[in-house]
N, C-alpha and C positions, 0 to 999 in steps of 0.2 A: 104545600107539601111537594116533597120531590117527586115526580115520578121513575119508574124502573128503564135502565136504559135498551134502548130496542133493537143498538144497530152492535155488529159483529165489531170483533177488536183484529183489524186487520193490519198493524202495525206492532212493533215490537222495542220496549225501549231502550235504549241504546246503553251501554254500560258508561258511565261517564266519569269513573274512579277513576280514570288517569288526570283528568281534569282537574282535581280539586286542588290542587298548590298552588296554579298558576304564577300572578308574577305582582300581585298585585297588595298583599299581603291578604284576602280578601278571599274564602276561597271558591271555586269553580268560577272567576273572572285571570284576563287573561289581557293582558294589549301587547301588544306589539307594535314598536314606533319604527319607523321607514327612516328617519334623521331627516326626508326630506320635509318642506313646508308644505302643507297640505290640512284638511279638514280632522280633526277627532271624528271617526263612524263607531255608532255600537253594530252590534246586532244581539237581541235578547231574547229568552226562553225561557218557558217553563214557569213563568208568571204566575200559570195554573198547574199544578203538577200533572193532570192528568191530559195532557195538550202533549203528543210525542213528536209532532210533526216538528218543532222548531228545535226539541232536542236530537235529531237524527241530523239538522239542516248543518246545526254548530258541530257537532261528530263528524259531518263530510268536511267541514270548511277543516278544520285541525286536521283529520287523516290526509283532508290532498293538500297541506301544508302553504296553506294560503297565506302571504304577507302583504303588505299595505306598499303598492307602489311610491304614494305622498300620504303624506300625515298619520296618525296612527288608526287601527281599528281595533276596538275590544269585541271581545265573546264571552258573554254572561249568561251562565243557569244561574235565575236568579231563585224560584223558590224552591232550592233544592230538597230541602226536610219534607217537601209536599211531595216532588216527584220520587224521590228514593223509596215513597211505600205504595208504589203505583202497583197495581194487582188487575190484571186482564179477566180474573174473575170479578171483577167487583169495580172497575176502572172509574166509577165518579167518584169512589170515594176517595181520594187522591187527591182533590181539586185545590185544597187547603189544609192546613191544620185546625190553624185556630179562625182563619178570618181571611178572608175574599184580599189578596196578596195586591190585586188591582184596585184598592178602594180605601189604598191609604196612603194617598200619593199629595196630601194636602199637608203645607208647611206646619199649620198650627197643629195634625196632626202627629206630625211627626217630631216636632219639638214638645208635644205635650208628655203628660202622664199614663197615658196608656200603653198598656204592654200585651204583647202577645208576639208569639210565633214571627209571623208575618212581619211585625212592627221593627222586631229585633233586627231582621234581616234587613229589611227597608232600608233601615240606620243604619247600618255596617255597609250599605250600598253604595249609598246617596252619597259621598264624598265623591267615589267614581261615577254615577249620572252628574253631578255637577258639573265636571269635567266636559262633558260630550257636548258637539256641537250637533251633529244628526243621529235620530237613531231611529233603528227598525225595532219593532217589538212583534215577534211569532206569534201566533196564537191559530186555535182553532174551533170550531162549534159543533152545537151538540146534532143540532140538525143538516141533512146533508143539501146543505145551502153553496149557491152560486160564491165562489171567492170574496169579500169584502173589504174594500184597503178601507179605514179609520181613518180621516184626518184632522179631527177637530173641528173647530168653529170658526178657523179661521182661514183668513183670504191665503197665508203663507201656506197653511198645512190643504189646502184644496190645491195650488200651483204645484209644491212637491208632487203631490199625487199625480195631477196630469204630466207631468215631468217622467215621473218613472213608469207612466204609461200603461203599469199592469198593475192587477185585473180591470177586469172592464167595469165593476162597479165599485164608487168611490161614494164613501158617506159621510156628510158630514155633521159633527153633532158635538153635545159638551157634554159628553156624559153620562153620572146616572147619580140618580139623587143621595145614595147610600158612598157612598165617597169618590173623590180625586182619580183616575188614572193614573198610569205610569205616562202615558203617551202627552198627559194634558201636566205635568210635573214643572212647575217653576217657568224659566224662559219657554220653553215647548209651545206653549200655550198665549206668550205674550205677542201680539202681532208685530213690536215694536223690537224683538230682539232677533238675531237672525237665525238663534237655534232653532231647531224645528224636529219634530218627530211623527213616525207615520204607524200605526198599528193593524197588520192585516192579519186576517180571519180567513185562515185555510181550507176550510170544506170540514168535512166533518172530523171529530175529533182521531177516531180511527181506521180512517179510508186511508188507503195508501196513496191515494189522488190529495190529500193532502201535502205529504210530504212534499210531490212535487210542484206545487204551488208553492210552498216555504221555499224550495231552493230556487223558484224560477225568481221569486219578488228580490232575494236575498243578491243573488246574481244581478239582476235588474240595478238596486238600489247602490250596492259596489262600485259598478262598471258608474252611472250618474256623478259617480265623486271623484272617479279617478283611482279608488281604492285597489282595486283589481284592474286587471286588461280585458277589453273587450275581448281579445282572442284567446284567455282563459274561459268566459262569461260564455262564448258560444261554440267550446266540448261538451258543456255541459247543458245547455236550455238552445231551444229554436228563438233566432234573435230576430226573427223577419217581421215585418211590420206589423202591427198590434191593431185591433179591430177601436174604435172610438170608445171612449169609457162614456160612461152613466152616469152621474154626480146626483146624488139625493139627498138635499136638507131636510136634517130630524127637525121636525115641528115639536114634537111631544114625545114623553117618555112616561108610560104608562107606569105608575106604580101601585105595587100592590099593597089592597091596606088590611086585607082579611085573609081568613085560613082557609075561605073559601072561593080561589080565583079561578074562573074555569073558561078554558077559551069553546068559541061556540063552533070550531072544527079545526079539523087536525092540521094549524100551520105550521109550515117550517121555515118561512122567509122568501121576502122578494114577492108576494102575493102583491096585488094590483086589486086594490078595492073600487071599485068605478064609483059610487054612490058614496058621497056624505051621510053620514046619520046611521051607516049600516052598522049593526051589532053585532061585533068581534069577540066579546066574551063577557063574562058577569064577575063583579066584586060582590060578594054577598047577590044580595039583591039589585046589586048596581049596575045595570048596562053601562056598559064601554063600546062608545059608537064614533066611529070614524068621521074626525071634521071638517072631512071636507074631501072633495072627488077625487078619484084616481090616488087614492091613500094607498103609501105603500107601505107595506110588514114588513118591519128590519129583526130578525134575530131574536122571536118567541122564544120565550125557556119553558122547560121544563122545570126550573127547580121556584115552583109557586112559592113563594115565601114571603109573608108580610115583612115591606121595608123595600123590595128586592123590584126591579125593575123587570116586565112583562115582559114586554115588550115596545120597540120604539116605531114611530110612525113618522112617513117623512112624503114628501113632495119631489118629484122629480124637475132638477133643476134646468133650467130654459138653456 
């Protein structure tokens, strides 16, 4: 069961109606190619419709008329029909329509028979991510947790992340039982191809400290490719040296199997469990206990729902 959200809406979403024709027949997507030789960059949003930080980031990037030094860079609201009914009195309900927009990023699901919302969009997408050689994907959490860059399971998506150097905590992990990522999508995900993608997790969904988190990673990730100029990159974010990041392999991905999941105190992430065996929360009658020391809480939800991943528990890497 979900619960009621706690934290104030201190963001506001951006009007993105000028957006929608772009250029790609496709709409609220956008590229713009440089002619010169250079990497395909995305930057994406709105995944979740109710995530504003990454739609205000692509609003900055179009108003201060950013174009791609080498190779092209696209700007994608991808689940627009979610964010278009985003409501600040009521702002989770926004997150999807029909189905978690992040959790159907799996080839055989997207070539199968299923339909929904989400799915259709996917589809009309996916011609454009096939396309991409890196991408950034926006995002942000429910609780108001330290920044999170995403970067998969793999050895490529851990070196990007230390590459772009911010935020200071980097996780890696494959996932969640209930489907695919966008970030983990086809080559992204394969170690042996040189696409790669990184997905960070902003601070809380409607903190204003958010947003600039979204535009300091988005600026970061740019300037790394050549995309942008470093001497655009630092009008806008402090470029001075970056404190050492954190790297955290998920061990385990909690999931919930009953209507009864309840954690055993009020986490919100990045918690530091010292003790193996200590009891984090109950499924039914089922203790959920930590295996092993110095267990760390990645990104508890609030939205309890059989199927739906708790929470992820990870080890901090040597």
């Amino acid at each position: 069961m979900s619960q009621p959200n706690p934290y104030p809406v201190g963001l506001s979403a951006p009007d993105i109606s000028s957006y929608r024709v772009g250029n790609r027949g496709v709409d609220y997507v956008t590229t713009f190619d440089s002619g010169q030789p250079g990497p395909h960059v995305m930057v994406s949003a709105v995944v979740h419709g109710n995530e504003l930080s990454g739609a205000l980031t692509l609003d900055f990037l179009f108003r201060s008329g950013v174009r791609p030094l080498i190779g092209k860079l696209t700007l994608g609201f991808l689940n627009v029909g979610a964010f278009l009914t985003f409501d600040p009195g009521n702002p989770e309900a926004s997150r999807f329509i029909d189905e978690d927009f992040n959790r159907v990023w799996d080839e055989g699901v997207l070539d199968g028979s299923r339909n929904s919302a989400e799915l259709r969009r996917a589809r009309e997408i996916r011609p454009i991510i096939d396309e991409i050689d890196y991408l950034l994907d926006l995002h942000s959490m429910q609780h108001p947790t330290a920044p999170l860059m995403l970067c998969g399971p793999t050895k490529k998506g851990q070196n990007l992340a230390r590459e772009i150097g911010y935020p200071a905590h980097v996780m890696s992990d494959k996932g969640h039982a209930a489907g695919r990522r966008l970030r983990d999508y086809g080559p992204f995900a394969d170690e042996g191809s040189p696409k790669n993608a990184l997905l960070i997790e902003c601070g809380q969904h409607w903190d204003p400290v958010s947003f600039d988190v979204a535009k300091e990673a988005t600026m970061r990730f740019l300037t790394h490719f050549g995309t942008i100029s470093a001497e655009f990159a630092a009008q806008q974010i402090d470029t001075a040296s970056l404190p050492p990041q954190t790297v955290v392999e998920v061990t385990d991905a909690v999931t919930i199997a009953t209507e009864d999941f309840r954690f055993a105190a009020d986490y919100i992430g990045m918690e530091v469990i010292e003790r193996a065996e200590t009891t984090i929360a109950w499924d039914g009658e089922q203790p959920i206990t930590t295996p092993y020391d110095r267990c760390v809480l990645i990104m508890p939800s609030r939205r309890l729902i059989p199927g739906q991943t708790a929470v992820r528990l990870g080890r901090i890497a040597p």
